[in-house]
KEVEXFI-977493 format. One record per atom (N, C-alpha, C): residue in one letter; atom name; z, y, x. Coordinates in nm, 3 decimals. Each point is the difference from the previous one (the first is absolute). Layout:
// KEVEXFI-977493
+--------+-------+---------+---------+---------+
: residu : atome :       Z :       Y :       X :
+--------+-------+---------+---------+---------+
:      A :    CA :       Z :       Y :       X :
...
+--------+-------+---------+---------+---------+
//
This chain:
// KEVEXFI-977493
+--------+-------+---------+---------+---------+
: residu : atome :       Z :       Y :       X :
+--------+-------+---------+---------+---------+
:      X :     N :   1.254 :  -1.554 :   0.813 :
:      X :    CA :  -0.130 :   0.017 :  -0.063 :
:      X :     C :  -0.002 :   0.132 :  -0.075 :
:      X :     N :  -0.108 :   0.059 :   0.003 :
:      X :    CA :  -0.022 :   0.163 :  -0.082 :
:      X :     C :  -0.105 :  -0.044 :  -0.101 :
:      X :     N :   0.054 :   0.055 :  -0.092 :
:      X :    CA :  -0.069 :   0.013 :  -0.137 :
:      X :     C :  -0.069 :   0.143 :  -0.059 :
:      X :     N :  -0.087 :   0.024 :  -0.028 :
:      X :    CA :  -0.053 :   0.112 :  -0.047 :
:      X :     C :  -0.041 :  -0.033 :  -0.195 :
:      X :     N :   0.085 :   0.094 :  -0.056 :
:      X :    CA :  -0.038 :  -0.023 :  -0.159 :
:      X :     C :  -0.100 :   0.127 :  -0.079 :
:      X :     N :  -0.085 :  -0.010 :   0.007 :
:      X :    CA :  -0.087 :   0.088 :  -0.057 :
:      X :     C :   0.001 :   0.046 :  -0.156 :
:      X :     N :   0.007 :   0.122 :  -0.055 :
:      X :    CA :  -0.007 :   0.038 :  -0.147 :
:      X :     C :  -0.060 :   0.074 :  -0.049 :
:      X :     N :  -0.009 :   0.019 :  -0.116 :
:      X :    CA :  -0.051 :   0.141 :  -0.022 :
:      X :     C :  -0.180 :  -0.018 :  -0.089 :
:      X :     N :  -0.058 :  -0.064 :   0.061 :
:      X :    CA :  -0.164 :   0.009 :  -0.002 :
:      X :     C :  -0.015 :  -0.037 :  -0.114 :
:      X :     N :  -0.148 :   0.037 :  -0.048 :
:      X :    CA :  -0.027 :  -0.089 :  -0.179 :
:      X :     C :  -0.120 :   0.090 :  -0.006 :
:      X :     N :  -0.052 :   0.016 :  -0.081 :
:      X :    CA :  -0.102 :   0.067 :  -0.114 :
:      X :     C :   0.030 :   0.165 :  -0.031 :
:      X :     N :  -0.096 :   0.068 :   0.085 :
:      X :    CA :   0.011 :   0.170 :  -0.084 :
:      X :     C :  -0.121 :   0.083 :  -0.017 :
:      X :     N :  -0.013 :   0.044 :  -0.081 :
:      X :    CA :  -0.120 :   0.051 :   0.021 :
:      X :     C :  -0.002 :   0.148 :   0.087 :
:      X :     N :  -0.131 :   0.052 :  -0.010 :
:      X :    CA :  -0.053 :   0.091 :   0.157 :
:      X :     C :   0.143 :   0.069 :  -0.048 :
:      X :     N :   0.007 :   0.133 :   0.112 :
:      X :    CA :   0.070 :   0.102 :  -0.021 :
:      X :     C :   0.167 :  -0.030 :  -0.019 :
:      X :     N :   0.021 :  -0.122 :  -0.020 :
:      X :    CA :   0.131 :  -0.023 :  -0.050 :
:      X :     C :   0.088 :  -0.033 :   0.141 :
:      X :     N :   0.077 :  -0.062 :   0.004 :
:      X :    CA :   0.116 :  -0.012 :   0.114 :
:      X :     C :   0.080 :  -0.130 :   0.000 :
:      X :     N :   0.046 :  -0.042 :   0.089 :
:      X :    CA :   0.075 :  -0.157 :   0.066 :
:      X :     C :   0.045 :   0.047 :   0.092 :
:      X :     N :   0.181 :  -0.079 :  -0.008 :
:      X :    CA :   0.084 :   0.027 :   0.127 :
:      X :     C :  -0.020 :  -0.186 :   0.038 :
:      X :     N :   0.009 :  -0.014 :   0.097 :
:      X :    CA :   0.023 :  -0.125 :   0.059 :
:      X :     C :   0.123 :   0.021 :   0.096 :
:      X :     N :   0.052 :  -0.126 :  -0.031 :
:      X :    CA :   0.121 :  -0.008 :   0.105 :
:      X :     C :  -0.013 :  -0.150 :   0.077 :
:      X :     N :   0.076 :  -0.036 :   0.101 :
:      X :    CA :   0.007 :  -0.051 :   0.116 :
:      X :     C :   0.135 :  -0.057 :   0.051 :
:      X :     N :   0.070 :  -0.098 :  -0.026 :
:      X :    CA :   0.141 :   0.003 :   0.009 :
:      X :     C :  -0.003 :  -0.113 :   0.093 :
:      X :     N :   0.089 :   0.026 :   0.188 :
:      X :    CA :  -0.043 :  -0.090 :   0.051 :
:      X :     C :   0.150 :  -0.070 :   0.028 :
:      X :     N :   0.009 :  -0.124 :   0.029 :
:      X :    CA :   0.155 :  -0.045 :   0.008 :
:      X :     C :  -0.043 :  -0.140 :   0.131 :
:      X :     N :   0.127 :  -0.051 :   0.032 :
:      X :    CA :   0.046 :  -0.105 :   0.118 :
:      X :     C :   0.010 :   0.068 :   0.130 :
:      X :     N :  -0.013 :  -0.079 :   0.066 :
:      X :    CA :   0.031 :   0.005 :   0.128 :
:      X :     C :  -0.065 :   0.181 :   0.052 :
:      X :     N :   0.027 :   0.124 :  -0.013 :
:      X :    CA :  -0.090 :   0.080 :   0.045 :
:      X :     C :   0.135 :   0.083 :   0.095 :
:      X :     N :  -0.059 :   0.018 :   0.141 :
:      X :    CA :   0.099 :   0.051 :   0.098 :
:      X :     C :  -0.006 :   0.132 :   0.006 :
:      X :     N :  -0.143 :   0.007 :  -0.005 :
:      X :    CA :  -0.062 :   0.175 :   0.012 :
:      X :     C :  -0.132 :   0.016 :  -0.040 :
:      X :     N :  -0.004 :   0.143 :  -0.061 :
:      X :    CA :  -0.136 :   0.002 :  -0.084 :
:      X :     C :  -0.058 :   0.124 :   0.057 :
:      X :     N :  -0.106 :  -0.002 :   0.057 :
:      X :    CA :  -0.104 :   0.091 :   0.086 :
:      X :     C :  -0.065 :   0.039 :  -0.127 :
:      X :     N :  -0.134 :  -0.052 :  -0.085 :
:      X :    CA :  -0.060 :   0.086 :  -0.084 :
:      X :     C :  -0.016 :  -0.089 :  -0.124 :
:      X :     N :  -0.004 :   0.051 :  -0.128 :
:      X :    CA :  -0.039 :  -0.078 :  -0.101 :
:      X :     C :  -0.110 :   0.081 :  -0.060 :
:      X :     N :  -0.080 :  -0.082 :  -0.077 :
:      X :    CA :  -0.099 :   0.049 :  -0.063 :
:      X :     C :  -0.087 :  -0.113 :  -0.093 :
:      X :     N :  -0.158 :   0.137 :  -0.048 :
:      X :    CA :  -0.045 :  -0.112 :  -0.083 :
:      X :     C :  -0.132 :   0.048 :   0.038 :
:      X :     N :  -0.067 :  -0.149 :  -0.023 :
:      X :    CA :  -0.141 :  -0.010 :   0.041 :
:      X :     C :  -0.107 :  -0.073 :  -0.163 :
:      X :     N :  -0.082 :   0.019 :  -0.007 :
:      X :    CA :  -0.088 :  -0.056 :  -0.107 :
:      X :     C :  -0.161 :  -0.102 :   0.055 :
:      X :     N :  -0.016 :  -0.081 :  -0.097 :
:      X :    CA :  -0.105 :  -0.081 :   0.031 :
:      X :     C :  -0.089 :   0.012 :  -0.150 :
:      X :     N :  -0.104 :   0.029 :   0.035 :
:      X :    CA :  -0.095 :   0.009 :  -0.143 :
:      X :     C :  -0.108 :  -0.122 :  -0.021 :
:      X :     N :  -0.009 :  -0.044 :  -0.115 :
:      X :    CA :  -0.138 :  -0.143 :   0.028 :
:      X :     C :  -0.098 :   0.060 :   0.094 :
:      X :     N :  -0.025 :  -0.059 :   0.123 :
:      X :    CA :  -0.113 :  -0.028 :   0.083 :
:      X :     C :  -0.018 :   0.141 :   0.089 :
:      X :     N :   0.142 :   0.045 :   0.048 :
:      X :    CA :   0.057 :   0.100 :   0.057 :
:      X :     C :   0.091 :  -0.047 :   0.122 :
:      X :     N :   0.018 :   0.086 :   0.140 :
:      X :    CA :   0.137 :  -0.052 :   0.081 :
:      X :     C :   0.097 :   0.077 :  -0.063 :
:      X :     N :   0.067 :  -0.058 :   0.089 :
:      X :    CA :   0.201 :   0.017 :  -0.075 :
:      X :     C :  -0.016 :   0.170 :   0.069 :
:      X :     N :   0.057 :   0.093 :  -0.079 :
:      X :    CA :   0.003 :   0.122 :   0.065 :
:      X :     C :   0.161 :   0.088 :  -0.018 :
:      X :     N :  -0.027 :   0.033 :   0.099 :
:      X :    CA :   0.155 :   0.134 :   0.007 :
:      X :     C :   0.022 :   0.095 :  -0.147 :
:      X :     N :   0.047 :  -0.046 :  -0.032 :
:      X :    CA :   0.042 :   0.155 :  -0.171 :
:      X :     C :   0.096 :   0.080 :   0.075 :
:      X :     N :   0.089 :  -0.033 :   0.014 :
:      X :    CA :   0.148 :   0.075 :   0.096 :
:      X :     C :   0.109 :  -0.057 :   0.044 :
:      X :     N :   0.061 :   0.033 :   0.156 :
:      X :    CA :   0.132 :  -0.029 :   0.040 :
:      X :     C :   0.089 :   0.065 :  -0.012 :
:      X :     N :   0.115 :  -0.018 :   0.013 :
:      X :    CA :   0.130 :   0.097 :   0.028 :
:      X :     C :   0.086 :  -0.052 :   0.114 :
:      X :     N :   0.061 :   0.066 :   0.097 :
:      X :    CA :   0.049 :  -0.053 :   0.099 :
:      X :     C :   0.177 :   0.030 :  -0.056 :
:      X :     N :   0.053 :  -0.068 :   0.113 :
:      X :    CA :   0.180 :   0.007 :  -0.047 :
:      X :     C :   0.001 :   0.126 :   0.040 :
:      X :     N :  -0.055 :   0.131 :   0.051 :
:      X :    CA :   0.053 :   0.135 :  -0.012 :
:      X :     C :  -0.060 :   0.071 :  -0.095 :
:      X :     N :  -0.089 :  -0.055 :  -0.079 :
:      X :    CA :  -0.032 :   0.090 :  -0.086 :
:      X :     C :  -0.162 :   0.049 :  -0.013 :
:      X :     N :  -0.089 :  -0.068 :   0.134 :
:      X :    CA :  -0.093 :   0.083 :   0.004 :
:      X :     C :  -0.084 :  -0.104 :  -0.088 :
:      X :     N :  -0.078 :   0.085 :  -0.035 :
:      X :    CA :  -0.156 :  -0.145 :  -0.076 :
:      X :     C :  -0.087 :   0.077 :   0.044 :
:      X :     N :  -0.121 :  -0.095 :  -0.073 :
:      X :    CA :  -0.132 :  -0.022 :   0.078 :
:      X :     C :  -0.144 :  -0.067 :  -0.138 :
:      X :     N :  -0.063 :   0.121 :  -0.036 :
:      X :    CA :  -0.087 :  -0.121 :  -0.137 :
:      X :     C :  -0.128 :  -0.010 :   0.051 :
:      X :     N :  -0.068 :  -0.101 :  -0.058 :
:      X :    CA :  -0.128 :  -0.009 :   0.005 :
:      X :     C :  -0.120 :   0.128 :  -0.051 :
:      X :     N :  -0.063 :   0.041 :   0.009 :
:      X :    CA :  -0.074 :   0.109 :  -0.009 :
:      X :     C :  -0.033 :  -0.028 :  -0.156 :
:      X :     N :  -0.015 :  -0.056 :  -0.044 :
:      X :    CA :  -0.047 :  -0.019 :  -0.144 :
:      X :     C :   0.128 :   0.016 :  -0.135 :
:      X :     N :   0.091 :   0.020 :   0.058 :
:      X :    CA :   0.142 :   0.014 :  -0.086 :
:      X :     C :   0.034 :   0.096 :   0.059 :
:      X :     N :  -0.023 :   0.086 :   0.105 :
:      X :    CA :   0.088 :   0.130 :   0.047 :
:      X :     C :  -0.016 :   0.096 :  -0.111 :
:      X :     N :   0.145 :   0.002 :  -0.069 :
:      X :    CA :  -0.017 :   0.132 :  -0.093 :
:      X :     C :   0.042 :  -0.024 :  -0.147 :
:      X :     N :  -0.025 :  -0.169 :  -0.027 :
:      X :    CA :   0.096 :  -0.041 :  -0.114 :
:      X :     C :   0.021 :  -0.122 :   0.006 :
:      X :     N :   0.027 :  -0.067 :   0.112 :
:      X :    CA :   0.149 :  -0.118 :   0.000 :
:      X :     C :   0.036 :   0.086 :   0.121 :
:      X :     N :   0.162 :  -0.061 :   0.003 :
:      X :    CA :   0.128 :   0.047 :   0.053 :
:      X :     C :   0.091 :  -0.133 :   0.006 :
:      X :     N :  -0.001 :   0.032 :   0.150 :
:      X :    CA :   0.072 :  -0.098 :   0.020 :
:      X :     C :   0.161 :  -0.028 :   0.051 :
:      X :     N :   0.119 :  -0.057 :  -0.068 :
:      X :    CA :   0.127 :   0.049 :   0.052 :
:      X :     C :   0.086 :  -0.140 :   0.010 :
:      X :     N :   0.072 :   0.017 :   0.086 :
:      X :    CA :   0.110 :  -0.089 :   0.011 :
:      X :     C :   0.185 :  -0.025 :  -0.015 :
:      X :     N :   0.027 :  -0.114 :  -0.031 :
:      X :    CA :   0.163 :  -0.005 :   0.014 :
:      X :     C :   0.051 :  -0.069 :   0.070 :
:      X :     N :   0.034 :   0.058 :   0.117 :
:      X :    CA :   0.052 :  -0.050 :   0.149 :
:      X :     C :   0.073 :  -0.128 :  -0.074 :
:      X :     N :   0.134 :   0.065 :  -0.053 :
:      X :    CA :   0.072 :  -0.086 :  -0.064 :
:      X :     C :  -0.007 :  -0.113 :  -0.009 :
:      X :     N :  -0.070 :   0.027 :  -0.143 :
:      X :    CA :  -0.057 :  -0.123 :  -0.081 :
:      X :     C :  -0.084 :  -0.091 :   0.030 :
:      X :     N :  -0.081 :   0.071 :   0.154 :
:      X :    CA :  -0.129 :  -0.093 :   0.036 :
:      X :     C :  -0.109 :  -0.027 :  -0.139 :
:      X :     N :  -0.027 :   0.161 :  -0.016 :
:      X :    CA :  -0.074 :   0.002 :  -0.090 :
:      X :     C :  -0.128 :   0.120 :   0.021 :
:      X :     N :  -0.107 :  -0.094 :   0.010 :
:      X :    CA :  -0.142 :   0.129 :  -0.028 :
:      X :     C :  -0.049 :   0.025 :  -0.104 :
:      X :     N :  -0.022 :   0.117 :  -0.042 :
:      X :    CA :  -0.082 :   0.014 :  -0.143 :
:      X :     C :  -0.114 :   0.102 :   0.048 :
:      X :     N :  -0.094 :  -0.032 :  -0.086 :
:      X :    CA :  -0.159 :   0.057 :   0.015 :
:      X :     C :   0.001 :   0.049 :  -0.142 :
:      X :     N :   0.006 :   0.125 :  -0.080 :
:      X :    CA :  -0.047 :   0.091 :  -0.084 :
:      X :     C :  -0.112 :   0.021 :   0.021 :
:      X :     N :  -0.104 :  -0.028 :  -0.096 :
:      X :    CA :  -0.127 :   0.032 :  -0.058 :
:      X :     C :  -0.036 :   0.078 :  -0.113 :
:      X :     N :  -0.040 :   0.112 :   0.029 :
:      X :    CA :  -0.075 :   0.119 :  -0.098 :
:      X :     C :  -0.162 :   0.022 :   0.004 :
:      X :     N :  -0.029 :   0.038 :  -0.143 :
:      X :    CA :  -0.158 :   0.014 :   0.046 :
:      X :     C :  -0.026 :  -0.104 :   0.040 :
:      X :     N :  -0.027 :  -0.132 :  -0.064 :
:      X :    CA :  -0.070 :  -0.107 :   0.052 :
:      X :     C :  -0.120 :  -0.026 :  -0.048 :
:      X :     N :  -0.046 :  -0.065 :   0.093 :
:      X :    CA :  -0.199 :   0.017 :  -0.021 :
:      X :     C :  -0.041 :  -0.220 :  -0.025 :
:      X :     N :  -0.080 :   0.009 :  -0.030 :
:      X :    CA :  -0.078 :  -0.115 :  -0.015 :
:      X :     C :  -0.028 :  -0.086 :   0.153 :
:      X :     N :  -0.022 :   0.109 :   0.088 :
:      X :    CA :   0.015 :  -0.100 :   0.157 :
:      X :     C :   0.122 :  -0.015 :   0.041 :
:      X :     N :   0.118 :   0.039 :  -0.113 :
:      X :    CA :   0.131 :  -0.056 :   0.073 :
:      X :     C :   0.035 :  -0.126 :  -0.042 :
:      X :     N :  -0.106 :  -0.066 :  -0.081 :
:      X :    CA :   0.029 :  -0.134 :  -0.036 :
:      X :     C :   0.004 :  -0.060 :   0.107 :
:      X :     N :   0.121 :  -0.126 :   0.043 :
:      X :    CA :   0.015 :  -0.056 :   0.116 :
:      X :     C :   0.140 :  -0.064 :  -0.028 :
:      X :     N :  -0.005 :  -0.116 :   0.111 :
:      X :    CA :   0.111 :  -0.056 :  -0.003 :
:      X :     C :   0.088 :   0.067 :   0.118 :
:      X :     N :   0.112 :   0.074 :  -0.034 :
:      X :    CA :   0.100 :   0.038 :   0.085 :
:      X :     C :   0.110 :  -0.071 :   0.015 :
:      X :     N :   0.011 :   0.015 :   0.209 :
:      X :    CA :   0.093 :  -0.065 :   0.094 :
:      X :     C :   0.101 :   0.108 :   0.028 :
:      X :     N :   0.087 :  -0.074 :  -0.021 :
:      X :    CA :   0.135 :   0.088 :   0.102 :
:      X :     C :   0.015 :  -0.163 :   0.139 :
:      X :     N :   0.015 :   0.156 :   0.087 :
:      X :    CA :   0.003 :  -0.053 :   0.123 :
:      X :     C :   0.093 :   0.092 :   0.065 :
:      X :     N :   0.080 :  -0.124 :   0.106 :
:      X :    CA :   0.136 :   0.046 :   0.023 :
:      X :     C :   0.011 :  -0.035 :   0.175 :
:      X :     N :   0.005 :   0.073 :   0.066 :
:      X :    CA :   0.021 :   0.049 :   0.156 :
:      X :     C :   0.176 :  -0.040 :   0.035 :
:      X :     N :   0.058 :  -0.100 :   0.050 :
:      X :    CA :   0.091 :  -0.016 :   0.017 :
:      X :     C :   0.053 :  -0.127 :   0.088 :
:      X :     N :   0.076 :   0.016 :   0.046 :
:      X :    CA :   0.047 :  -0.137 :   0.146 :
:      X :     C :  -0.076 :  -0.009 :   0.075 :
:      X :     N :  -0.132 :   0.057 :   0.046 :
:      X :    CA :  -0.062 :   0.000 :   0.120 :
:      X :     C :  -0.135 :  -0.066 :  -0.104 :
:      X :     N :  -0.007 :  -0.016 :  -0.111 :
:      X :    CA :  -0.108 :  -0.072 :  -0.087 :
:      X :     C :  -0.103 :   0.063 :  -0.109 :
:      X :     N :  -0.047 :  -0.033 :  -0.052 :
:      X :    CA :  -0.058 :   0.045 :  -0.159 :
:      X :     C :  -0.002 :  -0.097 :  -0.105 :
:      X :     N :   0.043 :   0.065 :  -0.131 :
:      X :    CA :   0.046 :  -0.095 :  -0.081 :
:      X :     C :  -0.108 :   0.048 :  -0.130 :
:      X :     N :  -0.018 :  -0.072 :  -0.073 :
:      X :    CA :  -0.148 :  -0.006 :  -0.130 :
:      X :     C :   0.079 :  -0.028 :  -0.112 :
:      X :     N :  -0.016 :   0.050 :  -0.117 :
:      X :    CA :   0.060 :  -0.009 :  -0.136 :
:      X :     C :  -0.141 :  -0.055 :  -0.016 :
:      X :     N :   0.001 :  -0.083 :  -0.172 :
:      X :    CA :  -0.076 :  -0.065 :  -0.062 :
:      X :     C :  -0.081 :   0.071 :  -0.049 :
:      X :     N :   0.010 :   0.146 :  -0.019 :
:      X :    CA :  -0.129 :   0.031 :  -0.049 :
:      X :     C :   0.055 :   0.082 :  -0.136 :
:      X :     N :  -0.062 :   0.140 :  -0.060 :
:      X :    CA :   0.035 :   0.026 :  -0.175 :
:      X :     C :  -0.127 :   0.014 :  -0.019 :
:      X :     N :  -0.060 :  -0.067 :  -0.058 :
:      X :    CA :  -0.148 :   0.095 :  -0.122 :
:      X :     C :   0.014 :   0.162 :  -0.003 :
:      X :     N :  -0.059 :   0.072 :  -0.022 :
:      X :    CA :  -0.040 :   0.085 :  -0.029 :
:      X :     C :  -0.155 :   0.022 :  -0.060 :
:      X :     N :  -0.013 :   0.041 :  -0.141 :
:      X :    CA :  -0.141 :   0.043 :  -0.069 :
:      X :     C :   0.014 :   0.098 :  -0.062 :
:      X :     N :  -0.125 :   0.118 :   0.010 :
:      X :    CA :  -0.017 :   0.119 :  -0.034 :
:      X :     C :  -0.100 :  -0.033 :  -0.095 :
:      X :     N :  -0.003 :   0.032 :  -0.095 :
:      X :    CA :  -0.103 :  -0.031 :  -0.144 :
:      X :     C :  -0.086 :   0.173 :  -0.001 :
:      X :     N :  -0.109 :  -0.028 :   0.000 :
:      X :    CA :  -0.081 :   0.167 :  -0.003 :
:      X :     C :   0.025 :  -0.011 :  -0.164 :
+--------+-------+---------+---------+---------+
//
């Protein structure tokens, strides 16, 4: 069984910054891409950014330029750095994890941007 543990999220106001992390553990053979996606009240679930096991990523058009997204092969760990955050980045953020031929869903972190 794979577990995805989500951290990081809470309360900031505009302009300020949140790292979220992603720590995934059990059964994982091989990991193709990890990343994180967001859902806003009465919004679909959308792409923020991936990172693949070589290194490359990939963001959603609305964060290109201040989140960054990086990984630890290692550790089986994603983190999403947030700078410059705005009021539409309020949302509940997913780490989602590409691995054994599957996709795997963490529970979810809050995230709120206070204007």
């Amino acid at each position: 069984q794979v577990q995805l543990v989500e951290s990081g999220g809470g309360l900031v106001q505009a302009g300020g910054s949140l790292r979220l992390s992603c720590a995934a553990s059990g059964m994982i053979y091989s990991i193709s891409v990890m990343g994180w996606y967001r859902q806003a009240p009465g919004k679909q679930r959308e792409l923020v950014a991936f990172i693949t096991t070589t290194g490359n990523t990939n963001y959603g058009d609305s964060v290109k330029g201040r989140f960054f997204c990086s990984a630890d092969n290692a550790k089986k760990t994603v983190y999403l750095q947030m700078n410059s955050l705005k009021p539409e980045d309020t949302a509940v953020y997913y780490c989602k994890l590409n691995a054994n031929g599957r996709e795997y869903w963490g529970q979810g972190t809050q995230v709120t941007v206070s204007s």
